[in-house]
C-alpha positions as CSV (number, residue, x, y, z in Angstrom):
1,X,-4.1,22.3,-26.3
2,X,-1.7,23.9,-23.9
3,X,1.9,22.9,-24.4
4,X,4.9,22.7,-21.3
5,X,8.4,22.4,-22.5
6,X,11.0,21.0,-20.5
7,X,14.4,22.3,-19.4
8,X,17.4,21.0,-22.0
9,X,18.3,17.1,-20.6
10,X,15.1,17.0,-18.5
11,X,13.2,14.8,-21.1
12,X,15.2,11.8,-20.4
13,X,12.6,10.1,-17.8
14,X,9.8,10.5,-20.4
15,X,12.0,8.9,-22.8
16,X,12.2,6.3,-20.0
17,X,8.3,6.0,-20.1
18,X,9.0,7.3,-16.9
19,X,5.1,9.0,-15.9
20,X,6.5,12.2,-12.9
21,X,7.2,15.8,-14.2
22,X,8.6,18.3,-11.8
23,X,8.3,21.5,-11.5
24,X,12.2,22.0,-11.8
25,X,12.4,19.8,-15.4
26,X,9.8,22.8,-17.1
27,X,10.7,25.3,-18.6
28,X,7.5,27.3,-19.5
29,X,4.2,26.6,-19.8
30,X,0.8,25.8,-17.8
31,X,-2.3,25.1,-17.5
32,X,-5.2,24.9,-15.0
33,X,-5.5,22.4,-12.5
34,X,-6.2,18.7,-14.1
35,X,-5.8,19.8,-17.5
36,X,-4.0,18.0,-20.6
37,X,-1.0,19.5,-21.4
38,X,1.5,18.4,-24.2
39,X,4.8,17.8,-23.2
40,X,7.6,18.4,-25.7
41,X,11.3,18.3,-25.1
42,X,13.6,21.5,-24.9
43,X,14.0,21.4,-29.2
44,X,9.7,21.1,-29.3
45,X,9.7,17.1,-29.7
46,X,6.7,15.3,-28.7
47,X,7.6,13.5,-25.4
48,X,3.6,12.8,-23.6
49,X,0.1,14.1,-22.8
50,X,0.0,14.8,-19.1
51,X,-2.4,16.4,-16.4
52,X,-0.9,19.7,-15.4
53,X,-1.3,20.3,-11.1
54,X,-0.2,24.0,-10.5
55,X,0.0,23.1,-6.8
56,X,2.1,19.8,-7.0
57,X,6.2,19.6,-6.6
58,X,5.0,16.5,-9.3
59,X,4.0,19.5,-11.5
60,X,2.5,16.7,-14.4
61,X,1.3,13.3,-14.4
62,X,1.7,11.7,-17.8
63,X,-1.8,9.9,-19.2
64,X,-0.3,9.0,-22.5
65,X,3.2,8.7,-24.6
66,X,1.4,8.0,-28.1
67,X,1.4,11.4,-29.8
68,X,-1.7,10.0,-31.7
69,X,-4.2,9.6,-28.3
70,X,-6.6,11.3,-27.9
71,X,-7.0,12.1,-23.7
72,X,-11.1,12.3,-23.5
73,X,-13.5,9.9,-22.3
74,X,-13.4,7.1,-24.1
75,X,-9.5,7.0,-23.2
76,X,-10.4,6.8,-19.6
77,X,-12.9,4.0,-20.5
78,X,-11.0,2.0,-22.7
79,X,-8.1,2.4,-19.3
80,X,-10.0,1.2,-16.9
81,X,-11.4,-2.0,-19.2
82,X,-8.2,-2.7,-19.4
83,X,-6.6,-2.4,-15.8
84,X,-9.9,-4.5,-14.4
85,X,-9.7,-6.6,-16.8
86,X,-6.3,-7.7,-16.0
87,X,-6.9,-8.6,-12.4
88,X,-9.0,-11.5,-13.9
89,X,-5.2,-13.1,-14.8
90,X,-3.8,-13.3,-11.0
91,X,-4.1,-15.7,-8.4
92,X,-6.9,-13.5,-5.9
93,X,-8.6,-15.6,-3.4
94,X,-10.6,-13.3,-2.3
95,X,-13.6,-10.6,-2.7
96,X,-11.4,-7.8,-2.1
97,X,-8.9,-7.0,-4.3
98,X,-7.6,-3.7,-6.3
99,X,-8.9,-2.6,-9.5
100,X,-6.8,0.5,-10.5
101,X,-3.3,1.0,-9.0
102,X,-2.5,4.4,-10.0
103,X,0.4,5.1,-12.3
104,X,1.0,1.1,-12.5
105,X,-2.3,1.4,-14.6
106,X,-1.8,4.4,-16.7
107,X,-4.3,6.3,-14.2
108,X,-1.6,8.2,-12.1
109,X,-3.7,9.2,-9.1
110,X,-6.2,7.2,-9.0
111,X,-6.7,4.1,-6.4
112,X,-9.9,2.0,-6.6
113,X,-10.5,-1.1,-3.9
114,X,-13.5,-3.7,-4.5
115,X,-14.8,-5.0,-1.6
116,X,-17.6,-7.5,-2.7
117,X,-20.8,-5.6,-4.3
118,X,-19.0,-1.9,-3.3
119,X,-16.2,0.3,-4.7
120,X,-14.0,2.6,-2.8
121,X,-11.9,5.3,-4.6
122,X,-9.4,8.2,-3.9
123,X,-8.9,10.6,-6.2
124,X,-5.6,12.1,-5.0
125,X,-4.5,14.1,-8.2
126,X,-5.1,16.9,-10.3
127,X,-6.1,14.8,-13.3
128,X,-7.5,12.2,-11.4
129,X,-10.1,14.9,-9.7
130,X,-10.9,16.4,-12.7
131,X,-11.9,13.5,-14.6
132,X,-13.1,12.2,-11.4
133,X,-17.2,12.0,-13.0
134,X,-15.9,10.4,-15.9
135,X,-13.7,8.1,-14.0
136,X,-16.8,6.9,-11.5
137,X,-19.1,5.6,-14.7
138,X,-16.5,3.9,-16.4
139,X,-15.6,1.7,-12.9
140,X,-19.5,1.2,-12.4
141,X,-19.9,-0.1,-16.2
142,X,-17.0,-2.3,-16.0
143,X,-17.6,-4.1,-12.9
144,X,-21.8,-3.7,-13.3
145,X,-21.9,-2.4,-9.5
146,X,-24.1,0.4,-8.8
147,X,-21.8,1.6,-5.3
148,X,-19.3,3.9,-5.1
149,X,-17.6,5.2,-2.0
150,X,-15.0,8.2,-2.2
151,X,-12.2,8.0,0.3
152,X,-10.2,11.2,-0.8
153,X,-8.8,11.8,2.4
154,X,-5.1,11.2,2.1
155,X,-2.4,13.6,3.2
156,X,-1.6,13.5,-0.3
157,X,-4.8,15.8,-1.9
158,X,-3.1,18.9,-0.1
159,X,-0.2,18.6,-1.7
160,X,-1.8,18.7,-4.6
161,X,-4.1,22.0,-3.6
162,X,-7.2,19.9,-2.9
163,X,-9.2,19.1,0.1
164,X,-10.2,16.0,1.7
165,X,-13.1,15.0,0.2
166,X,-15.8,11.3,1.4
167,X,-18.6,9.7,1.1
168,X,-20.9,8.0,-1.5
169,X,-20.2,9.4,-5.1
170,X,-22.9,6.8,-6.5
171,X,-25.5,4.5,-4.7
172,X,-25.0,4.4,-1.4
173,X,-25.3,1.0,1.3
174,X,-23.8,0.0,4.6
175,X,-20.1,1.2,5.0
176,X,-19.2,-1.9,7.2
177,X,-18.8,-4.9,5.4
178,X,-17.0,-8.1,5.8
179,X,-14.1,-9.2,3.5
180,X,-13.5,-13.2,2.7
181,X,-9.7,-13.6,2.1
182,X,-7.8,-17.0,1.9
183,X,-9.5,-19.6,4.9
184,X,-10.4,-16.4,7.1
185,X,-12.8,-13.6,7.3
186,X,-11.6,-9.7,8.4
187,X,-14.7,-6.9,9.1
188,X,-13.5,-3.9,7.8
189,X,-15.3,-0.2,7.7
190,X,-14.7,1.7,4.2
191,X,-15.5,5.3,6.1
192,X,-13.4,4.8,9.0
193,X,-10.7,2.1,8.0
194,X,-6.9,3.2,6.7
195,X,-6.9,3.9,3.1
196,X,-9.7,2.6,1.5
197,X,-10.9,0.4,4.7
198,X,-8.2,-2.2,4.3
199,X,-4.6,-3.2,3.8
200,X,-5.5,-5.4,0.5
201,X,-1.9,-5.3,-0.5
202,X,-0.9,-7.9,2.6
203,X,-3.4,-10.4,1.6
204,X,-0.5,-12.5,0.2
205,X,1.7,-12.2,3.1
206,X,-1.4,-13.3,5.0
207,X,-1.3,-16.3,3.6
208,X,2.4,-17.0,4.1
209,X,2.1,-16.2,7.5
210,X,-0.5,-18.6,8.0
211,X,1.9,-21.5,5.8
212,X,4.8,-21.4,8.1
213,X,2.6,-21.0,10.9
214,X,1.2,-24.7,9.8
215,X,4.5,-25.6,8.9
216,X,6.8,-25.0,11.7
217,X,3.9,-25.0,14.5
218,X,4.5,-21.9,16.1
219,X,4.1,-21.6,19.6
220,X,4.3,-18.0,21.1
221,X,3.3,-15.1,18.0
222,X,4.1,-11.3,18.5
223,X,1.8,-9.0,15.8
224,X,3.4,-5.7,16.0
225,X,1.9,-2.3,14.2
226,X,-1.1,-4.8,14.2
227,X,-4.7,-2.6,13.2
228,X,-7.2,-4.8,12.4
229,X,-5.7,-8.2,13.3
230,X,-5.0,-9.5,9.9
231,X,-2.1,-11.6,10.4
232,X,-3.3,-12.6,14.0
233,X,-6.2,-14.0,12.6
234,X,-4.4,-15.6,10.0
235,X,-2.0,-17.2,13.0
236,X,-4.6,-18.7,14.9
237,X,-6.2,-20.2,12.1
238,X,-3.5,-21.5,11.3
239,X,-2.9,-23.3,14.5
240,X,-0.8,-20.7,16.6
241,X,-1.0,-21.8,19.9
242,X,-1.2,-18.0,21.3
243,X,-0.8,-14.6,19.7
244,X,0.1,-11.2,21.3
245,X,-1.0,-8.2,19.5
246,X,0.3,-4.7,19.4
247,X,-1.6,-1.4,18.5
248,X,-2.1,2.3,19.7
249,X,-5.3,2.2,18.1
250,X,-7.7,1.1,20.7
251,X,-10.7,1.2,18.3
252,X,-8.4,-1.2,15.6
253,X,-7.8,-3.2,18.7
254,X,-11.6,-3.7,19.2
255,X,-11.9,-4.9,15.5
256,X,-9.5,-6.8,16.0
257,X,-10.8,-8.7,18.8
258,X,-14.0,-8.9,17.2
259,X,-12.6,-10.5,13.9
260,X,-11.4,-13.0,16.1
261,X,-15.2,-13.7,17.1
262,X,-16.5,-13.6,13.0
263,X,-13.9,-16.5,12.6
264,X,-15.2,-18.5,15.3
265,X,-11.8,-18.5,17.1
266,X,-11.1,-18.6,21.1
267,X,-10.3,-15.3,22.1
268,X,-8.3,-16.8,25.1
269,X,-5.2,-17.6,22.5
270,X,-4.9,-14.0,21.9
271,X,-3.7,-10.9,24.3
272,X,-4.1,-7.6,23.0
273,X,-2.0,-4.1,23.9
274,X,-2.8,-0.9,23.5
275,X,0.5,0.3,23.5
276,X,4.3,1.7,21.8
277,X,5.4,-0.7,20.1
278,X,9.4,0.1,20.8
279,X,8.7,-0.1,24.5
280,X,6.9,-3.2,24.3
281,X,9.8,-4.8,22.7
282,X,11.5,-3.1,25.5
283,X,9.8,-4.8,28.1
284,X,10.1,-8.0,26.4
285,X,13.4,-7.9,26.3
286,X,14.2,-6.9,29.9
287,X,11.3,-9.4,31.2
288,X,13.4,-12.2,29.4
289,X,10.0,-13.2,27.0
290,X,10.6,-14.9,24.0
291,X,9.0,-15.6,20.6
292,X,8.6,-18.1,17.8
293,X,7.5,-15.5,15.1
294,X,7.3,-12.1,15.1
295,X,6.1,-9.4,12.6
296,X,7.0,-6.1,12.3
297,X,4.4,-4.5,9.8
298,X,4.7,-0.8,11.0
299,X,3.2,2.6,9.3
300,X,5.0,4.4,7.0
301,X,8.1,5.5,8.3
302,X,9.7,7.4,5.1
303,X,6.6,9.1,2.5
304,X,9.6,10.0,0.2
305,X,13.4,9.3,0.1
306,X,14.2,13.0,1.6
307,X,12.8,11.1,5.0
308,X,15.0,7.8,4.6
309,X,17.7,8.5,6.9
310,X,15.0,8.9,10.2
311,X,13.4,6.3,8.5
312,X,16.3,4.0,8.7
313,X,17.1,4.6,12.2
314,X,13.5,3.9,13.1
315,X,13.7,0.5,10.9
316,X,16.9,-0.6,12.3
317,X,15.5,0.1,16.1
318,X,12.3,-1.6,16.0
319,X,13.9,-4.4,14.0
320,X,17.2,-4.6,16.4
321,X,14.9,-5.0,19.7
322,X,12.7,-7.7,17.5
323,X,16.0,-9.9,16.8
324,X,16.8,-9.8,20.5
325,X,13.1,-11.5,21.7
326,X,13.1,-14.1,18.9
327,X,13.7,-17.7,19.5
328,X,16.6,-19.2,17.9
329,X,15.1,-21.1,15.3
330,X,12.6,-18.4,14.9
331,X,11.7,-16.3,12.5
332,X,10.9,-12.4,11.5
333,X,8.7,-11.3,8.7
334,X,9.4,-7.6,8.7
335,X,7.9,-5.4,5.9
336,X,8.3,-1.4,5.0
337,X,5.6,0.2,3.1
338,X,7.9,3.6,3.1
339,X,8.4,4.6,-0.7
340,X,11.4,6.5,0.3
341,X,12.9,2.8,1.3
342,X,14.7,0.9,-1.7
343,X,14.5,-2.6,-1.3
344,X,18.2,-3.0,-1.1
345,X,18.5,-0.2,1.7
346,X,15.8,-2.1,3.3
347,X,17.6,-5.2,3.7
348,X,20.8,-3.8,4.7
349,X,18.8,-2.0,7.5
350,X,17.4,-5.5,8.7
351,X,21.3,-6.7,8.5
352,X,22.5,-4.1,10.4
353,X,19.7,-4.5,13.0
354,X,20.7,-8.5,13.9
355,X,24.7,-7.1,13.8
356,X,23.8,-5.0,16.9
357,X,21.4,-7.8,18.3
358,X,24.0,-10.2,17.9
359,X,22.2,-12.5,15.4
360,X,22.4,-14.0,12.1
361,X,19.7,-15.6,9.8
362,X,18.8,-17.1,6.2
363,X,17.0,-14.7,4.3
364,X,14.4,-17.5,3.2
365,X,12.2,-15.5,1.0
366,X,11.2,-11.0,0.0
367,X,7.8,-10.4,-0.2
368,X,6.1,-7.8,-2.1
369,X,2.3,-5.9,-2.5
370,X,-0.1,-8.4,-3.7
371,X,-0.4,-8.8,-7.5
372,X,-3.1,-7.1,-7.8
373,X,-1.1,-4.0,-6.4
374,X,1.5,-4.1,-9.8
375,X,5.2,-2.5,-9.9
376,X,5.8,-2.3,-13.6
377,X,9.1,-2.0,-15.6
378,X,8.9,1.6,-16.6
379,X,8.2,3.0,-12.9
380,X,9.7,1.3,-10.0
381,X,8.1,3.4,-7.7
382,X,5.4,1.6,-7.7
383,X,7.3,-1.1,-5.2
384,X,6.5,0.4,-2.2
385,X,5.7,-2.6,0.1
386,X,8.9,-4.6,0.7
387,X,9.0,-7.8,3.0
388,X,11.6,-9.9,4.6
389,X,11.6,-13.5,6.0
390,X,14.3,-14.0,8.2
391,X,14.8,-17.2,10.1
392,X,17.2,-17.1,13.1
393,X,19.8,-19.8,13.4
């Protein structure tokens, strides 16, 4: 077994449980691509097992913290039992849901969606990849499919020296599918769609939207950053009298609209841009239009915290002109899914946003990822979605 050892003080993360390695905390040592390394501390103390990426700023990604385990197949096995096996304790309504979170599930790397009778993967590290056949029979034995769809595209692969890599790794079947979630259904493409087809970790939010849609009987809804139409749907079902939606996409756009058909609602309650959606708000703002509940669910504005302060301006600005088209007695559900974006930073962006607007409103509730999308203790990383409900007095 090939052995890193870290720099004097760099092993207190690990002693944290903490799973990330960088290049600058080792030392010596290496290995090929994918393989198991054993981390010790600067005085040779056992500190993990870890999958070495010679590529990677993230230079290891630790599998294991029990000096005893043993990192082969049956570990990777017994892993994934347990990860699928734990989504059977949440509250899912729905056929989609995640199966393996990555790091949050001991499989740094590794993301696996279920959508009904098929399973979509991305393998976006080292370890991940090289375990990757391994990986595929355990998921298939677990949840006794027979489908597998890879969607290793991400950004992410190249920084970790691999290329984009899709399509069926076992089985193969129809790539467009349809989702049940909550009341509503949502057509989604696993070869074409973001990430793995769909934005599973919203599901929840989905549902809320659709509560205080029912609750407060919203008149006018603006969906803004809107793909696939998730929360529009979830609006008119709801009972939203009309919805505007924003996108550049004009293929999500046409999803959209058609989702609106599967769910047998009247496409005349819905307008649909294919536009920016700062100069939207813009326009809003300067045609004097107003809005009973917006959302702001845009893209990722900051991948890591080294992009947080254009991210911030970009959050504040999109979240400012929001503020300013909102009824009073409205309210804002306004989400980042930017990992270099604290949840407290977050909020004080939103704060600073209604300051310049000129208005002020109860924080009623923060929304997260889904459940089945887990931050745990040891790596708060993991919390990358964060959501704010703001009414306007």
């Amino acid at each position: 077994m090939k052995t890193i050892r870290l720099r004097e003080g760099k092993e207190r993360s690990l002693l944290r449980r903490h799973p990330w390695i960088f290049e600058s905390a080792i030392a010596r040592g290496g290995a090929d691509a994918g393989e198991t390394v054993r981390v010790e501390s600067s005085d040779g103390k056992f500190l993990a097992w870890a999958a070495f990426s010679p590529a990677s700023r993230i230079r290891a990604r630790v599998w294991s913290f029990d000096e005893a385990q043993r990192i082969d197949a049956a570990f990777f096995v017994a892993t994934c039992q347990y990860a699928i096996r734990a989504r059977a304790r949440f509250d899912i309504n729905s056929d989609g849901q995640r199966l393996i979170h990555a790091e949050s599930d001991g499989l740094p790397g590794l993301i696996v969606d279920r959508y009904g009778d098929t399973l979509v993967a991305q393998f976006l590290s080292a370890g991940a990849e090289r375990w990757k056949s391994v990986l595929c029979d355990a998921l298939l034995a677990e949840t006794g499919l027979d489908r597998l769809y890879e969607r290793s595209d991400a950004s992410s692969r190249a920084l970790e020296g691999l290329p984009e890599v899709t399509g069926w790794l076992r089985g193969e079947g129809p790539t467009e599918l349809v989702l049940r979630e909550h009341d509503w259904r949502l057509a989604i493409n696993i070869a074409t769609g973001h990430k793995t087809g769909f934005y599973l970790d919203q599901r929840d939010s989905r549902r809320k939207f659709a509560d205080y849609t029912r609750r407060l009987r919203f008149g006018r809804v603006l969906n803004c950053f809107c793909y696939t139409g998730g929360f529009t749907v979830a609006a008119l079902q709801a009972g939203a009298v009309h919805v505007t939606s924003i996108d550049s996409s004009a293929p999500a756009l046409q999803q959209a609209a058609a989702n609106l058909a599967l769910n047998g609602l009247d496409g005349a309650r819905a307008t649909w841009l294919d536009a920016d959606v700062n100069a939207s708000l813009r326009r809003f703002g300067d045609e004097g239009q107003r809005f009973d509940a917006i959302i702001l669910d845009p893209p990722k504005f900051a991948p890591t915290v080294a992009h947080a302060e254009r991210a911030a301006r970009a959050y504040k600005d999109i979240n400012r002109l929001a503020f300013k088209i909102l009824e009073p007695g409205g309210v804002l559900f306004t989400y980042s899914c930017s990992g270099g974006i604290s949840a407290d930073l977050f909020h004080k962006i939103v704060a600073s946003a209604g300051t310049d607007a000129g208005v002020d409103g109860f924080i009623s509730e923060r929304l997260g990822g889904a459940p089945d999308h887990p931050m745990t203790i040891c790596f708060p990383e993991g919390e990358y979605l964060k959501g704010l409900v703001v009414m306007r007095k």
